[in-house]
C-alpha positions in Angstrom: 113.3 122.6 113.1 110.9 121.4 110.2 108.9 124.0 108.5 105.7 123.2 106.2 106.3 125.7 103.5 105.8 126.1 99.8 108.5 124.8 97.0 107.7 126.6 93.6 107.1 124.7 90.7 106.8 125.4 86.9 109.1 127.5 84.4 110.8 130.1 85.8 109.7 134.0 85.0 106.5 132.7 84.0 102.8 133.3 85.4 102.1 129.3 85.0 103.4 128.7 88.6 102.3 126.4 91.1 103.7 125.3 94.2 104.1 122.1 96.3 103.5 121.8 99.8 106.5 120.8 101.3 107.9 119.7 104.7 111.2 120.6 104.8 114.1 121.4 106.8 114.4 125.2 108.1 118.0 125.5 107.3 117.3 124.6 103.5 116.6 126.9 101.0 113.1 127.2 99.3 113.6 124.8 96.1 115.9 122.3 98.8 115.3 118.6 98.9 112.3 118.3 101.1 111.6 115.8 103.8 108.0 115.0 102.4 105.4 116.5 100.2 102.0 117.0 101.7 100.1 119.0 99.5 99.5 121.2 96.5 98.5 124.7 95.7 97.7 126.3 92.4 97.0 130.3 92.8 95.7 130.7 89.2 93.1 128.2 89.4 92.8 128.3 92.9 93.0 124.6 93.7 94.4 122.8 96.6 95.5 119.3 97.2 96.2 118.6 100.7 97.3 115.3 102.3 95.7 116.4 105.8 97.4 112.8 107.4 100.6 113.7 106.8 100.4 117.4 107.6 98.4 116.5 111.2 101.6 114.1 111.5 104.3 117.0 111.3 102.1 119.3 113.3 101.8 117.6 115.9 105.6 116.9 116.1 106.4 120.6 115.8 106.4 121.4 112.6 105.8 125.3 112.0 103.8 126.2 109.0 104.7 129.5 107.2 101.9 131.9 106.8 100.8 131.2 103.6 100.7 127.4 104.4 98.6 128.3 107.6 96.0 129.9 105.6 95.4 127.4 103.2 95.7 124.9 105.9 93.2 126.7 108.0 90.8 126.9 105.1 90.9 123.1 104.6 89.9 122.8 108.3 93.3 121.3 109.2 93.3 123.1 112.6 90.0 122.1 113.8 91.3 117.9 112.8 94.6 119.0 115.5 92.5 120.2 117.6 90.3 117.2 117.9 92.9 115.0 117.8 94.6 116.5 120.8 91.4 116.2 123.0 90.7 112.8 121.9 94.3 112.1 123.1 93.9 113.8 126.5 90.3 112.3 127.4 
């Protein structure tokens, strides 16, 4: 199963962290290789980078976002682009 889930980034013990949205394998651990990266999150700053594409391409293949990737996602309006894509598919 693929999960959508975020790979920490930056030094270790330190408050400069950022993370990388990932799509990645559920068996692998959290800094694992990971099957593609499809976003970025910065908590400090509280910026976002999302490559909506290629996270639309995973979800709709069954990929499970964590809960922390859901939110962001569902901030950015990721959902409502699924969701139209579905109808469009069905009409």
């Amino acid at each position: 199963m693929v999960k959508l889930r975020l790979k920490r980034c930056g030094k270790k013990q330190r408050q400069w962290v950022v993370y990388r949205i990932v799509a990645i394998d559920a068996r692998c651990r959290r800094e694992g290789r990971a099957l593609r990266k499809v976003g970025f999150y910065d908590p400090l700053k509280n910026q976002t980078y999302l490559n909506v594409p290629a996270i639309l391409y995973f979800l709709e293949r069954g990929a499970q976002p964590t809960g922390t990737v859901h939110d962001i996602s569902k901030k950015a309006g990721v959902f409502m682009e699924l969701c139209l894509n579905q109808q469009i598919k069905f009409n």
